[in-house]
N, C-alpha and C positions, 0 to 999 in steps of 0.2 A: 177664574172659573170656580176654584170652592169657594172662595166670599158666595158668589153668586148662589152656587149649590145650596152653602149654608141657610141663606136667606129664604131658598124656594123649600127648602127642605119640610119646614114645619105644615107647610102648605101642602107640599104633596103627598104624602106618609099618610094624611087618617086616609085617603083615597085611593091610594094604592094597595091597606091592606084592610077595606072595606070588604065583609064577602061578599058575596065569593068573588077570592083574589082568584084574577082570570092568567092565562098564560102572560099576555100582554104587559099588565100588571107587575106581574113579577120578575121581566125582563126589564122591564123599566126601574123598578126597586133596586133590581142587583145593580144598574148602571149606576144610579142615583147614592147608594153608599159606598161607591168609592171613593165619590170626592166631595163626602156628606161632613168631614175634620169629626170639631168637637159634636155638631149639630147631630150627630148618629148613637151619640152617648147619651142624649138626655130621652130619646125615644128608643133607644136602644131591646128594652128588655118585651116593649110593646110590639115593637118588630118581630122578634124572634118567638113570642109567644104565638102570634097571629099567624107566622109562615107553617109551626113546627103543628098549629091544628090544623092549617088547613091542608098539608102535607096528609095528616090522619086520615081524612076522611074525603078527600079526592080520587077519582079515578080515572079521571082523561088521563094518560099517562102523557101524552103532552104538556099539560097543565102539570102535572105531578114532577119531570123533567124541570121546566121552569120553578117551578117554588124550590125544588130540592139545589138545583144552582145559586136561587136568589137567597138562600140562607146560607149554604157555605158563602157567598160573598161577603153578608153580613159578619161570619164569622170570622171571615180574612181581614176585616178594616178593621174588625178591633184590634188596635194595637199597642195602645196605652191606654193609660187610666182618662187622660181628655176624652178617648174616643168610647170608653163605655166600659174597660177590662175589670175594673173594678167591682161595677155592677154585676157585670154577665157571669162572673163566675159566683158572687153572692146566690146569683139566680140560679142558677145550676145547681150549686148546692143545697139550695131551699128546695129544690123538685129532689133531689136524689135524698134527701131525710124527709119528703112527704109522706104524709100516714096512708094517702093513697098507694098503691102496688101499680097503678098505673102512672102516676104521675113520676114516682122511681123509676118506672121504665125510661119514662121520656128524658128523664135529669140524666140518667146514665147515657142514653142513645146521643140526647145532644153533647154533655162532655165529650163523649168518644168522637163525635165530631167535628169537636172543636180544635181536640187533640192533634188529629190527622191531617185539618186545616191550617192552622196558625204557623206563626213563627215570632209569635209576640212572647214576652217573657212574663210567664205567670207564676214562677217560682214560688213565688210568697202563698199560696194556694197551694201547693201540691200537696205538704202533709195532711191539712186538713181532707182533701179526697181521698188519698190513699187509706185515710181511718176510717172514712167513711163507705167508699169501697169496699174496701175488705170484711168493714162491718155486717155489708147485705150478702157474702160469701153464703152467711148463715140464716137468708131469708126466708120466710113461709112458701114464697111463691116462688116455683122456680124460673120465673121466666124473668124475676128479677134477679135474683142468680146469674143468669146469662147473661145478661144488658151490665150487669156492676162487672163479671170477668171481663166483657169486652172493653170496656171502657176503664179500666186498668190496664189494660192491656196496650191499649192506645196510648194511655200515660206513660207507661215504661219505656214506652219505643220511644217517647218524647227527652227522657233522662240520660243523661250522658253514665260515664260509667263514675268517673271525680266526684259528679250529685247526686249519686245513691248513697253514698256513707253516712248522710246527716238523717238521711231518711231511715237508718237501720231498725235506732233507737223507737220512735214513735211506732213504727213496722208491725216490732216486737211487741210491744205494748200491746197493739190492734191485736194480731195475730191470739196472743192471752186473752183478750177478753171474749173471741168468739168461741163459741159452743163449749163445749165440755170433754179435758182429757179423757180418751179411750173411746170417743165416739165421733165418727165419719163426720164432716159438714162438708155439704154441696157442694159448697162453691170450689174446695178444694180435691174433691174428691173424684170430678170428673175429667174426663181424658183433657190434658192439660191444662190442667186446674192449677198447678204451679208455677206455670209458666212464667207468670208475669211478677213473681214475688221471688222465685228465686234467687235472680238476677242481682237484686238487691241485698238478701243476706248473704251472698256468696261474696259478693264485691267487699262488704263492710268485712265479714269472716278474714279474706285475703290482704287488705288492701287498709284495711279502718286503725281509727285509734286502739289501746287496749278493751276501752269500754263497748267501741263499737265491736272488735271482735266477740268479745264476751258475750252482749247482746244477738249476735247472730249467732253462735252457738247456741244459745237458748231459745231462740228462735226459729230454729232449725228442729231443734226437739218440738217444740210447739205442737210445728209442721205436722211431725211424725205423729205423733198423738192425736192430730183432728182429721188425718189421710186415710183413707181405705187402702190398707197395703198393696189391693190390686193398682190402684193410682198412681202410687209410691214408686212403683217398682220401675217405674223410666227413669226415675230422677234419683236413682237410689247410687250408682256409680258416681257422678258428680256430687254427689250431697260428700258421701264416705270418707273420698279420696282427699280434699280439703280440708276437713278434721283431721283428720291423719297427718298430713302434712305440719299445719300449722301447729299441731301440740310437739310434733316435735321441734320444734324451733324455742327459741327462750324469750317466752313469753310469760308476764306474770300472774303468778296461781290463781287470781280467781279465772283468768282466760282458760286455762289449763283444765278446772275446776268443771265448766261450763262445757270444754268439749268432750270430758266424761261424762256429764252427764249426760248428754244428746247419743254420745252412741252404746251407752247402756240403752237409752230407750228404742235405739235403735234395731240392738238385741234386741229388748223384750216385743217388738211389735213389728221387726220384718226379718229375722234372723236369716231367714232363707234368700234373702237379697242381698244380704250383709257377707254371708259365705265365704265366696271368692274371699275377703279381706280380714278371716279369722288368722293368719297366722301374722298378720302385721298388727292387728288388733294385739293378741297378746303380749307382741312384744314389746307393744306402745302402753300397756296396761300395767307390767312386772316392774317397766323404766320409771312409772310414775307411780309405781308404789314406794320403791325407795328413794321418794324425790323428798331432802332432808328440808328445804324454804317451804311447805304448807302439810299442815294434819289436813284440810281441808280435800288435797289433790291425792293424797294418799287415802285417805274415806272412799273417795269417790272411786277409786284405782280396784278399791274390794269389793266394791258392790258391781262393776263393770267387770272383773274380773268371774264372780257368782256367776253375771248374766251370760257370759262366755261359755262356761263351763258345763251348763246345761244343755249345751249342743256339739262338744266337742267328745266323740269317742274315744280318743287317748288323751288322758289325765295323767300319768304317769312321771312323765316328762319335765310338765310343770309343777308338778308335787315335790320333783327331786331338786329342781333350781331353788323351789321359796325354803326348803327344809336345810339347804347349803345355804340360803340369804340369811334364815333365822341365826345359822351361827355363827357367822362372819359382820351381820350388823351390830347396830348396838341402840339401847336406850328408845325414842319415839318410833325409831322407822323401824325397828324388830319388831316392837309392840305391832305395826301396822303390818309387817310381812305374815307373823302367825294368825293376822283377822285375814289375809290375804286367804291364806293354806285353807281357814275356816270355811269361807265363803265356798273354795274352789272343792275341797272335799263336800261341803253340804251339797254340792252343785252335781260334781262330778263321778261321789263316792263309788255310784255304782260300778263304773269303771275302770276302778282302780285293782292295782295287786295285792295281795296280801302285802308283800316289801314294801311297798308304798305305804300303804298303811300303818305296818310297826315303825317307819319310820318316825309319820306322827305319833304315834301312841309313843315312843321316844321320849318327844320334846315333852308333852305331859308329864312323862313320870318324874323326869330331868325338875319340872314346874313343882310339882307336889313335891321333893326332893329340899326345895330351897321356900324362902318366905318372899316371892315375887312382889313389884308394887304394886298398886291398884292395878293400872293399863294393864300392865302384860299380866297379869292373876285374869283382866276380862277378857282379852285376847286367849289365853288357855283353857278360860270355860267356855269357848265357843266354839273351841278346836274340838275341845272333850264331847259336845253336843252334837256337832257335824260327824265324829267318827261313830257315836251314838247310833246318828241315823241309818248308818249302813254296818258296819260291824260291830254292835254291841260287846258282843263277847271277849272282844280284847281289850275291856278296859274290864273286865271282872275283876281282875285283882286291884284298876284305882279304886274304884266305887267303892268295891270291901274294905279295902284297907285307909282310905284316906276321904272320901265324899259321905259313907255314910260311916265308916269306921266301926261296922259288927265286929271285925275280928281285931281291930285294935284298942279300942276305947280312948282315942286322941280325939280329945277337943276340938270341933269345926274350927277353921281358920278361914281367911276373905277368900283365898284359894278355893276352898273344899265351899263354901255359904253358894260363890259367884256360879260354880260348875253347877249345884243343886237347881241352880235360877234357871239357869241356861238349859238344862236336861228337862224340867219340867215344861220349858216351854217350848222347846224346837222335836224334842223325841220324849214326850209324854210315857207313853208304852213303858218305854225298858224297867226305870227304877219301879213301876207300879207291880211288874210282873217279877221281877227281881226281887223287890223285898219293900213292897208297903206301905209295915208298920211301923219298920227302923225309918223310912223317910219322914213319914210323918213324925215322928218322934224326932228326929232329929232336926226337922224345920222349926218345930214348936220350941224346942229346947233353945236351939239358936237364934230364934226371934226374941225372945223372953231374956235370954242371957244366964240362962240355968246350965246348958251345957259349960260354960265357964266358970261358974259358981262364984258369978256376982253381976253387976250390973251390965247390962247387954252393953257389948261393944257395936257401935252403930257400924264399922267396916262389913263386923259379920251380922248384924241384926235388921241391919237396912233391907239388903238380900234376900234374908230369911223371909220377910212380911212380904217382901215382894213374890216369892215363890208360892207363899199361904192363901194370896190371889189371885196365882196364876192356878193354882190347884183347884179353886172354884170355877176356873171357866178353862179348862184344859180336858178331854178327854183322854183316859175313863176317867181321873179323879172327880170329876163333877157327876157323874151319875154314881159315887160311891158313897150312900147315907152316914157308915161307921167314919170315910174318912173325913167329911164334913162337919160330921157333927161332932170333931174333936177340936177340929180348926176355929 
């Protein structure tokens, strides 16, 4: 019978799908590729073109019933590459990257029913749609927006859970190239707009090599950054609780690395979703600051740490754990605890008690006391800067006596150069209203290498040029003519 088929095949196909293809017509068609073999692949894309227009613009719904059967059939015979698969999904493709907005419709409409039909194996094709897909999340038109989520959506339902992992990597990849960090795209943005991409970074996050974890960490930030936090907010409990999980287990720093950065971003762009999970955040934050295997996981632990702290009303607490980790650490992960204390006073100063506060202002004097190395002297100018921001007044006697030295006449040191850097540029105000002239003099001195009375030490002169620039674009010093025009 298919010898036969095959045979009559070529014969009966232009006349079947002559228009207008009649009900008749396309009952015959659908019978005719079941047992059309290879003979359905070489007219394969002609078929499918000619049902899916004349689907368009019919309205018997009789007729309409028949064509819409006689192409899902066609889409059920394809089953291998003999029979057309190779083709058909070329085809589909070519329509869902047409410059047409209608012709994307129809590429995406027919994927997605191809997806729902089949059970042929088209693996080798999925990354290529899923880029592609995901790419029109962020299209002009929204109605092609809809037709690429459906039709991902179809896809996903098609993917096991084992053959999402390979799919993580390119995901990620897509996911970056659409729109632009800090602003909503479409396709993600609409009531279950994640649906069908979740599924995927969450399996690789859980389930993947090191690299696929790490990618969907990153991938997951993506998310966050191109979602309308109203969107976000269904998927925001399963997004959390995965990262969490997985950073504590031992895994290698850049993994680690990766899901700090995703629920920083997660702070800064849905805090109020994230809530419920600030007291397992912090403790997942502290744990991986003093993680001694990466500076990398530790960076990321202070800047996650910052973005915490600006929403938690007691500060207190954690001020007095990192101010016990400062003196009980030693060497890189100190250096990283007191950027910790930094970030979480910049973040949280307002909060805080006085005792909290002299505790830092402490470890400062303790700093100016001794000749620190580079790290922990920039790690203390940033403490000095953060305490700046909110109580100035209790560091009157460093600034006098040691940053700008009115009352002692001691030589700038990388200590005293690094704090001038950091105060100019996080808490402008204080030194301008404090006293000036001695800053400016004492920046110029220290860039020049006169304050030492010889050639500029680049430890403390480097800093210095760098504050003399930060002075021209810092407020007030930049609306202030005398202290410009000395600079």
């Amino acid at each position: 019978m298919q010898v036969r088929s095959e045979k009559i095949f070529p014969v009966l196909v232009p006349r079947l799908i002559a228009k207008p293809i009649t009900a008749f017509n396309a009952r015959a068609l659908s019978a005719l590729v079941r047992v059309a073999g290879s003979a359905l692949g070489r007219r394969l894309t002609h078929i499918v073109d000619a049902l899916q227009s004349a689907l368009e613009s019919e309205q018997d719904e009789e007729t309409k019933a028949a064509l819409d059967d006689a192409l899902t059939a066609v889409l059920v015979s394809v089953e291998d590459h003999e029979s057309g698969l190779g083709s058909l999904q070329m085809h589909m493709l070519g329509l869902v990257k047409h410059e047409s907005p209608k012709k994307r419709i129809v590429g995406c409409e027919l994927f997605a029913r191809f997806c729902q039909a089949t059970e042929a194996d088209f693996s080798d094709y999925v990354v290529d749609f899923i880029r592609q897909l995901v790419s029109l999340f962020d299209d002009r038109q929204p109605e092609v927006v809809g037709a690429a989520w459906s039709a991902l959506d179809a896809l996903v339902k098609t993917i096991s859970k084992e053959q999402m992992e390979p799919l993580v990597v390119p995901l990620r990849r897509t996911i970056e190239g659409v729109g632009v960090p800090g602003h909503p795209v479409d396709g993600f943005s609409r009531p279950n707009g994640l649906k069908p991409i979740l599924p995927i970074l969450l399996q690789g996050l859980l389930a993947g090599t090191a690299e696929q974890r790490e990618q969907a960490a990153y991938g997951l930030g993506d998310l966050v950054e191109r979602t309308s936090p109203e969107a976000f907010k269904a998927y925001c409990i399963q997004t959390v609780g995965p990262l969490i999980r997985v950073i504590g287990d031992r895994f290698p720093p850049p993994v680690k690395s990766a899901i700090l950065s995703t629920l920083t971003t997660l702070l800064t762009r849905v805090p109020q979703f994230v809530k419920p999970f600030f007291p397992q955040l912090q403790r997942t934050f502290v744990k991986s600051l003093v993680e001694p295997a990466s500076l990398s996981v530790r960076n990321r632990a202070v800047a996650a740490l910052g973005a915490l702290m600006q929403h938690q009303p007691r500060v207190d607490p954690l001020v007095t754990e990192l101010v016990n980790l400062t003196a009980s650490e030693e060497g890189d992960v100190r250096d990283s605890v007191v950027n910790g204390l930094a970030a979480t006073i910049a973040s949280g100063g307002k909060n805080m008690s006085e005792t909290s506060m002299s505790s830092a202002v402490d470890i400062i004097s303790e700093a100016f006391a001794e000749s620190p190395k580079e790290s922990y002297a920039t790690a203390v100018a940033r403490l000095v800067a953060a305490v700046a921001q909110h109580s100035p007044d209790m560091l009157d006697f460093i600034i006098e006596s040691f940053i700008l030295a009115t009352s002692t006449d001691l030589p700038p040191t990388q200590l005293s150069a690094l704090a001038l850097r950091e105060l100019i540029d996080s808490a402008p105000a204080v030194l301008y209203e404090m006293n000036k002239d001695a800053t400016v003099e004492r920046v110029i001195k220290a860039a020049s290498g006169a304050a030492t009375g010889g050639t500029a030490n680049p430890a403390i002169a480097r800093p210095a040029r760098d504050t003399k620039e930060l002075m021209k674009e810092r407020d007030p010093w930049r609306d202030d003519e005398s202290v410009l025009s000395r600079l």
